[in-house]
C-alpha positions in Angstrom: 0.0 0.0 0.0 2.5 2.3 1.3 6.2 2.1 1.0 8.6 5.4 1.9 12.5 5.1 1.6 14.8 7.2 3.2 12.9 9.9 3.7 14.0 13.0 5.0 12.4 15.9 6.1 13.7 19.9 7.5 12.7 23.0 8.0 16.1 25.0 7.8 17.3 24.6 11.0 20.7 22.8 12.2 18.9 19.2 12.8 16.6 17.6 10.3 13.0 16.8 11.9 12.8 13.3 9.9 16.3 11.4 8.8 16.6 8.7 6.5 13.4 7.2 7.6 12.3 3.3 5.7 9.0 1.8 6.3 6.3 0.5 4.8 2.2 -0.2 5.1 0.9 -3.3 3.7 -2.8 -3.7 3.1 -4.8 -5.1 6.0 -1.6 -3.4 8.4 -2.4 -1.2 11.4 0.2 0.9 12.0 1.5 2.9 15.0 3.9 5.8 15.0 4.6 6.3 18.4 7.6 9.5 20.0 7.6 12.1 22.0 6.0 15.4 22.0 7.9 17.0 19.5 9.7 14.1 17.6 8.4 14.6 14.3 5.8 12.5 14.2 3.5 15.1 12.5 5.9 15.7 10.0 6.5 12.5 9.2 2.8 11.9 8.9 2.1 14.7 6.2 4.6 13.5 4.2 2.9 9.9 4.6 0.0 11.4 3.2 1.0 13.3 0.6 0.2 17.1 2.4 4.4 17.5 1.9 5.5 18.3 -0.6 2.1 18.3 -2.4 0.6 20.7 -0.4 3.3 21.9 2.3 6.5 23.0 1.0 9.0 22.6 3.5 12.7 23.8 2.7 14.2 19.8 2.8 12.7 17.1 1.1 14.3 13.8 0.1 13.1 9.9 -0.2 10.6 8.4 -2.1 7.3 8.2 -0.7 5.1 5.6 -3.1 1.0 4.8 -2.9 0.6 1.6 -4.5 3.3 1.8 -6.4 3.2 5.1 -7.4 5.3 8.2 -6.5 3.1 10.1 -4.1 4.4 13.2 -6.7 3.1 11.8 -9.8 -0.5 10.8 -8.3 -3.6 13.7 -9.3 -4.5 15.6 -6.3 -8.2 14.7 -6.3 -7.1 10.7 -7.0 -4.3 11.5 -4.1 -6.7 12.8 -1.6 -9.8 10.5 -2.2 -7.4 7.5 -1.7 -5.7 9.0 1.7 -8.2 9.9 4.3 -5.9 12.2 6.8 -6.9 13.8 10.0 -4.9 16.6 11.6 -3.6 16.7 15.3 -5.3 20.5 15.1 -8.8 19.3 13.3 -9.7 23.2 13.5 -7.4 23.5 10.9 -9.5 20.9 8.3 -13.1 22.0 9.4 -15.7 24.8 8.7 -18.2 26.3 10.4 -20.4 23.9 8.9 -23.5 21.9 10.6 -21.9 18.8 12.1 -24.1 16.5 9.5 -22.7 18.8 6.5 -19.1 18.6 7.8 -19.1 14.8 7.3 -21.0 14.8 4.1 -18.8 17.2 2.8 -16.5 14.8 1.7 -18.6 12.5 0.0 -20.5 15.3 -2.0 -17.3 16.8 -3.6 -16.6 13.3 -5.1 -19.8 12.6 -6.5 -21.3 10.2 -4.7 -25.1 9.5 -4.9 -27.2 10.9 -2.6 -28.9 8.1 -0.9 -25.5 6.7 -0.6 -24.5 9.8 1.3 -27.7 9.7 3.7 -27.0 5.6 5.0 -23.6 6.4 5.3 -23.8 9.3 7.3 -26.6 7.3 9.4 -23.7 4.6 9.6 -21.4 7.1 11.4 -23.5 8.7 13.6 -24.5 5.6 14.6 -21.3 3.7 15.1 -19.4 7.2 16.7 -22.7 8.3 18.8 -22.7 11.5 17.5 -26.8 11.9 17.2 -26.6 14.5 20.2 -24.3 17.1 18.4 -26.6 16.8 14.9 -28.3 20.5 14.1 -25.2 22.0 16.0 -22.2 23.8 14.0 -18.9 22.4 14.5 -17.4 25.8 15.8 -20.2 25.7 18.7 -18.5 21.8 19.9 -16.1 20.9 22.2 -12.9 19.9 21.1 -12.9 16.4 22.3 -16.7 16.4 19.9 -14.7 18.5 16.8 -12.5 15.3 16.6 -14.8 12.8 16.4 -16.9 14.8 13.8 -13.5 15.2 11.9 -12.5 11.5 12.0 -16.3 10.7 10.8 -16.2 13.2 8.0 -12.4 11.1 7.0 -13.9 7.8 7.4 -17.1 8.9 5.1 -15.7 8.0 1.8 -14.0 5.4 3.0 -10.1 5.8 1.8 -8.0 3.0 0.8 -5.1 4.7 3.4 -6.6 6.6 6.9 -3.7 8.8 8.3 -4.7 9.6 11.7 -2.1 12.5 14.0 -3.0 11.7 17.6 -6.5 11.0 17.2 -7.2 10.1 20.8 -6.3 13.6 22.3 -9.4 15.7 23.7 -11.4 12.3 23.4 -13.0 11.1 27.1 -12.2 7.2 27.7 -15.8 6.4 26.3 -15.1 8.5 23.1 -11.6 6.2 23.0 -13.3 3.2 23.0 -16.3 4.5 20.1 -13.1 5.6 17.9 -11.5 1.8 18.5 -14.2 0.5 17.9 -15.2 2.3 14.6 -11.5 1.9 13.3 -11.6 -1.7 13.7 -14.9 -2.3 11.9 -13.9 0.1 9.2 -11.2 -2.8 8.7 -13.7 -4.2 5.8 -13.5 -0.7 3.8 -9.8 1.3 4.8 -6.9 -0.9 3.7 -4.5 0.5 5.7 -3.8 2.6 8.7 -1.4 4.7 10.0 -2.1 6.4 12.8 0.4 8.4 15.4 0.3 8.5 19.5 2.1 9.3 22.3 0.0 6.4 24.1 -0.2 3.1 22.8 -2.2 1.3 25.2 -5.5 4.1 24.0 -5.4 1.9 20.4 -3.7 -1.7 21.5 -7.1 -2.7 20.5 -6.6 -1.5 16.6 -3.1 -1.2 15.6 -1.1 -4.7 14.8 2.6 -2.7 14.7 4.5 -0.1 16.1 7.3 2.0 15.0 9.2 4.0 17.3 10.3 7.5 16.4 13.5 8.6 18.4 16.2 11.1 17.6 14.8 11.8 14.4 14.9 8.2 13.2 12.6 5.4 13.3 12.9 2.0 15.0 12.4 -1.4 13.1 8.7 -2.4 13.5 7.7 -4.4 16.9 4.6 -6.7 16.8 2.4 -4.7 19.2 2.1 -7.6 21.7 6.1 -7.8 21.6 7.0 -4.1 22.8 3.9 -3.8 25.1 4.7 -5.0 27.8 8.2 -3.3 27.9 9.5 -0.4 29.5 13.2 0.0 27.8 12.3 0.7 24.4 9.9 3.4 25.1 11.7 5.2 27.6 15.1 5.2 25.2 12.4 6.7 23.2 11.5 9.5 25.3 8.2 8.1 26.1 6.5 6.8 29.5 6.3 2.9 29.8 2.3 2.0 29.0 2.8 -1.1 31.7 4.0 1.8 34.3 2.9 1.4 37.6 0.7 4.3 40.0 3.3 6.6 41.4 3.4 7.9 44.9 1.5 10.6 46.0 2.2 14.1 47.3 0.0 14.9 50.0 -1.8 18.5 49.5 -1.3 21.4 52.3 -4.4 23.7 50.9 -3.7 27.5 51.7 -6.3 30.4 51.1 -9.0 30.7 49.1 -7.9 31.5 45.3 -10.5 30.6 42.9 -14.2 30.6 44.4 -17.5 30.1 41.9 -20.9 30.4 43.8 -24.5 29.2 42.0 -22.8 29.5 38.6 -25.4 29.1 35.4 -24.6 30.0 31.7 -26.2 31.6 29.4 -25.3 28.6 26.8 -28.0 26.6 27.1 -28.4 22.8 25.6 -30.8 22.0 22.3 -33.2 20.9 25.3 -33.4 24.6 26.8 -31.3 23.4 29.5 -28.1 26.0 30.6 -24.9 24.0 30.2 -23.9 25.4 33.7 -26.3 25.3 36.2 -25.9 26.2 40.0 -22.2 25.5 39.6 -19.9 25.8 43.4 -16.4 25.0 44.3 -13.0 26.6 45.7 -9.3 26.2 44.5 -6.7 26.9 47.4 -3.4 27.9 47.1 -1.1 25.1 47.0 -3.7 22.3 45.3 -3.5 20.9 41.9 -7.2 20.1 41.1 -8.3 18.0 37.9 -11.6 18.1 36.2 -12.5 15.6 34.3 -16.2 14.9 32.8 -17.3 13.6 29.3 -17.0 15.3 25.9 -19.6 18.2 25.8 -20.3 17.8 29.8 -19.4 21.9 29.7 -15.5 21.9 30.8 -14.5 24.0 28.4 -17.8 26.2 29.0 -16.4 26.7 32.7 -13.3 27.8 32.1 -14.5 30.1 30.0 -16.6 31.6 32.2 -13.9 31.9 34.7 -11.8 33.9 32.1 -14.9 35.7 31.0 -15.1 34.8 27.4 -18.6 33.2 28.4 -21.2 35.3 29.8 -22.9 33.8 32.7 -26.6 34.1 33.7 -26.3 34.2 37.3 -24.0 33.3 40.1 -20.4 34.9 41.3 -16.6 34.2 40.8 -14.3 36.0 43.2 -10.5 36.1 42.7 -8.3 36.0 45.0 -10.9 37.3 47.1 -12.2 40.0 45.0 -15.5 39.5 43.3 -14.6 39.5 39.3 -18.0 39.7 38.4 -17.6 43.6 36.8 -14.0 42.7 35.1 -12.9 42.6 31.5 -11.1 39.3 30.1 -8.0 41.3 30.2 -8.3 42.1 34.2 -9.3 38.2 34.7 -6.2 37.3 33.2 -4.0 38.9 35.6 -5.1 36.5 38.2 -5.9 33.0 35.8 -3.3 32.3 33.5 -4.5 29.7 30.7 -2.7 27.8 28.7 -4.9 26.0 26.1 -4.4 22.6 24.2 -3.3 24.3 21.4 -0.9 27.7 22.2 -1.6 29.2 18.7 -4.8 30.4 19.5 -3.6 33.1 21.7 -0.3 33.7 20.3 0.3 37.5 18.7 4.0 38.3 19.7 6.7 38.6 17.1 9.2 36.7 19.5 8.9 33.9 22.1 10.8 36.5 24.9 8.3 38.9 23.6 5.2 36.3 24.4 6.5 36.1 28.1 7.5 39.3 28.7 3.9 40.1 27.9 2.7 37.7 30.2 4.7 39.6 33.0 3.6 43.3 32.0 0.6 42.6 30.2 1.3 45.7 28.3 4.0 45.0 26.2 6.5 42.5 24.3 9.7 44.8 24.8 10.9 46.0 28.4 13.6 48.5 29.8 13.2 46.7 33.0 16.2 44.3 34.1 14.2 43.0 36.2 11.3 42.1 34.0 13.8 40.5 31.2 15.3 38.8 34.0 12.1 36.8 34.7 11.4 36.7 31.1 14.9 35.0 30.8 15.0 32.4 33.8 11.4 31.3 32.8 12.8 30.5 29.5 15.5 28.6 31.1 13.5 26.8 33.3 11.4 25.4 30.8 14.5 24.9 28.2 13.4 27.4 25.8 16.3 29.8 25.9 17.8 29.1 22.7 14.7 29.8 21.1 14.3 33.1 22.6 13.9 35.2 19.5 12.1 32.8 17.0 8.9 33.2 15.9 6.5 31.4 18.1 4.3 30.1 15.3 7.7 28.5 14.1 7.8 26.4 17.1 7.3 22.9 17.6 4.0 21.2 19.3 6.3 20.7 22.1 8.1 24.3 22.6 4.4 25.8 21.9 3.1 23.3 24.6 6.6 24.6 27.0 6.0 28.1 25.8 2.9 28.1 27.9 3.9 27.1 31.0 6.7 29.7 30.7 4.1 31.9 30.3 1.9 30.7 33.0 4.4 30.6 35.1 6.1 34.1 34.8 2.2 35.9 35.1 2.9 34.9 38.5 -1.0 35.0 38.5 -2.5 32.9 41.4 -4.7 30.1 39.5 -3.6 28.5 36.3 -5.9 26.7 34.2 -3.9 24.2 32.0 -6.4 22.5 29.4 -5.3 18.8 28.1 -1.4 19.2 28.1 0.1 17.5 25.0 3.5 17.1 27.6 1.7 14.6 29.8 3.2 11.1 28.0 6.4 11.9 26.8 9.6 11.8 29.8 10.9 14.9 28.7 7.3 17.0 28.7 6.4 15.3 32.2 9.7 16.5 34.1 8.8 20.1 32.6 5.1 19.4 33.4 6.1 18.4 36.9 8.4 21.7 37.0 5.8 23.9 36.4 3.4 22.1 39.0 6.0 22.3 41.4 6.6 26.2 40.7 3.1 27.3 41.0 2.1 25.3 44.2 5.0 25.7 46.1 4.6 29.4 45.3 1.3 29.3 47.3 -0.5 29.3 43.3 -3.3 26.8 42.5 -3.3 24.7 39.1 -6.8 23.8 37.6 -5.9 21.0 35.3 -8.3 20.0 32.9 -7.2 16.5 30.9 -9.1 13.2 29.7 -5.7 11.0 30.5 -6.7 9.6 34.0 -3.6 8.5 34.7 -2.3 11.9 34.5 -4.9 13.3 37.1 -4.1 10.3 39.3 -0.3 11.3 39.0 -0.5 14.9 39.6 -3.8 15.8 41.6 -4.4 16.8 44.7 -8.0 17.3 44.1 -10.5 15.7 41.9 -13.8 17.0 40.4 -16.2 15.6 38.1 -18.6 17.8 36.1 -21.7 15.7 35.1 -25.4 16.7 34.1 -24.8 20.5 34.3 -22.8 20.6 37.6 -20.0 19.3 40.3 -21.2 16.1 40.5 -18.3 14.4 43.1 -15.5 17.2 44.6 -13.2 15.4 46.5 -10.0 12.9 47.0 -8.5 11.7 43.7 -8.9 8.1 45.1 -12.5 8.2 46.6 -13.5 9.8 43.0 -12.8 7.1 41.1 -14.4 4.7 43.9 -17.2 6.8 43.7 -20.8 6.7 42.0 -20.5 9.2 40.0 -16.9 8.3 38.7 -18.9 4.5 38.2 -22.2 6.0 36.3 -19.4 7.4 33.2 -18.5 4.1 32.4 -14.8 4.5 32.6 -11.9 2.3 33.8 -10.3 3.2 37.0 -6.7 4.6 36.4 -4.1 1.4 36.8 -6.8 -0.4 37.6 -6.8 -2.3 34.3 -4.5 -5.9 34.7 -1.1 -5.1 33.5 0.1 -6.4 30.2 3.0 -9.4 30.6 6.3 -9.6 29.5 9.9 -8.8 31.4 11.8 -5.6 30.4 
């Protein structure tokens, strides 16, 4: 299906993203890219597919990528791209604001295909990905976790010989993990081939028959996936954590002062049913705790936060920071005292430089400074977080990973009291954990708070002092991270405990 020979892949720089990198996809193969945050796995991906050089020029391009036989560069675009079904790790960047049903139809309408056709196998997907709740809505108004699952739906519509998938699991809640598996394995009979990138194995073991490790810009030989499972060497001379890792040991919280407190919050954004997404919403965050919220795709996380930083309006209720009430305050003021640092960092990038982006943060005025001691903090926040060489790039030049760094050297140097950190892309990779754990450490032994939003459990049960889980409208459970997931409410989502799952075998 898909052969590629010594491929290599730069953008300029001193290092190459992709060197001489061999492998192959053979029809009926599952196949899984796995590296670290930052390894060029998405790189590697769009050249897989065609994107580069076809449609992204990059400034170093050499190898032979072949489809069936066929240099990728002599294939039609249409043929190209109606035979490879690719889904980006940033799906805003391949949707419009279309209604969800359109957005998947899309696809099979600009190739033709009849009509009735169209209507069973949109049916089929809604069906098979549960996605009847979000039809009528436009995929702008979704959450992200619900914009990848429309995106993956709208790629598996036409059903492509080749389904390139970059991280398709991030944003998705366990239950939306095992819809996707699911639908990938029974799309088995129509996709020949998959290739499909991760930084966690164990969320597709159930799909993927290979994996290919991508380390120091080079990619291993291919491991049967119930070979390299069950090990821990090869992923962490990878840079990644082992999947058969065992619960780590955990910090007991010392809660301070009131930070964060939300009283008899209800939104404005309200459900198909009438019903506010929000409603009678309560809690604290105290200095010095690290509390997770978890909930299902479209439970209103994202919602939340947003009417914390007052991008949301709210209908009624009160959020005081740092003990003053915000209620009256701009965005702008809000920010001084929650710093956020979103899934993807380009969304509230604007600096020319990446010193400039956290000098900002500091002043909140501007990206240059006369004061030493404001480019001193600028400076040691980009050393902390191993960004210093990159202090005068271009932040949208920058890696996944620096962006994903880049934000908690932002976060960090606001020195505002709350952070809310939404679905880190560091949390599986060695490297991105230590700086994870860094930043964690900074803010709550600074007498700061963390809100950390994520779908990987065995992140929260890692790092959290606190867990919360937002359910039907509200704070359904507020408590201990290990009487959570013992609890009822932890039990009515349907998920697996963290760790709780029997460990794969096999000896290191």
């Amino acid at each position: 299906m898909l052969n590629i020979a010594n491929l290599n892949l730069g953008f300029g720089g001193p290092a190459q993203v992709v060197a001489e990198a061999t492998c192959s996809v053979a029809d009926g193969q599952r196949l899984l890219i796995c590296g670290a945050a930052g390894s060029g796995k998405t790189t590697f991906l769009n050249a897989a597919a065609g994107l580069i050089p076809r449609l992204l020029a990059i400034p170093y391009f050499s190898g032979d990528v072949t489809l069936r036989g066929r240099p990728v560069s002599t294939i039609a675009k249409d043929e190209l791209f109606s035979t490879v079904g690719f889904v980006s790790q940033n799906v805003e960047d391949q949707l419009w604001d279309l209604s969800v049903e359109d957005a998947i139809a899309f696809p099979m309408e600009n190739r033709g295909i009849d009509k009735e056709k169209i209507r069973a196998r949109l049916e089929e997907l809604i069906d098979g990905l549960r996605l009847a709740p979000l039809l009528g809505r436009r995929v702008l108004t979704l959450s992200g976790g619900e914009r990848r699952m429309v995106a993956i739906a709208a790629a598996l519509a036409s059903n492509p010989a080749l389904l390139v998938l970059d991280e398709p699991t991030t944003g998705l809640d366990p239950q939306a993990r095992e819809r996707l598996s699911r639908t990938l394995r029974e799309a088995a009979a129509s996709v020949s081939a998959l290739l499909v990138s991760e930084q966690d194995p164990a969320s597709l073991r159930s799909v993927v028959d290979t994996i290919v490790l991508l380390k120091e810009r080079r990619l291993s030989a291919p491991y049967r996936r119930d070979d390299i499972l069950p090990l821990e060497r090869p992923w962490l001379e990878a840079g990644i954590l082992p999947p058969n890792r065992t619960r780590s040991q955990r910090k007991p919280a010392n809660p301070g002062a009131v930070l964060l407190e939300i009283s008899g919050l209800t939104t404005r954004l309200a459900r198909s049913d009438g019903k506010p997404v929000l409603r009678d919403v309560g809690f604290q965050i105290r200095a010095g705790e690290a509390v997770a919220l978890i909930g299902r795709n479209g439970a209103g996380k994202t919602t939340l936060f947003k009417s914390i930083l007052g991008l949301a309006r709210i209908a009624s209720g009160s959020i005081l920071l740092d003990g003053a009430d915000a209620d009256g305050w701009t965005a702008a003021r809000r920010a001084r005292k929650v710093a956020y640092v979103p899934q993807n960092m380009r969304h509230i990038l604007f600096n020319m430089t990446v010193i400039g982006e956290v000098v900002f943060s500091i002043t909140a005025s501007t990206a240059t400074t006369a004061d030493k001691a404001v480019a001193d903090r600028a400076a040691a926040m980009l050393a902390r977080y191993g960004l210093s060489g990159l202090a005068q790039a271009n932040p949208f030049a920058l890696s996944a990973r620096q962006l994903a760094l880049l934000g908690l050297a932002c976060a960090d140097a606001a020195g505002a009291p709350v952070a809310i950190v939404d679905e880190p892309l560091l949390a599986r990779d060695v490297e991105g954990r230590r700086m994870l754990d860094i930043f964690l450490s900074s803010m709550l032994d600074s007498g700061r708070a963390v809100m950390l939003i994520s779908h990987d459990l065995e992140l929260v049960d890692d790092v959290a002092t606190r867990l919360m889980i937002l359910d039907d409208g509200g704070i359904a459970f507020d408590g201990a991270v290990m009487d959570g997931w013992k609890s009822p409410t932890f039990a009515a989502l349907g998920w697996a405990e963290p760790y709780a799952t029997p460990k794969l075998g096999g000896v290191a």
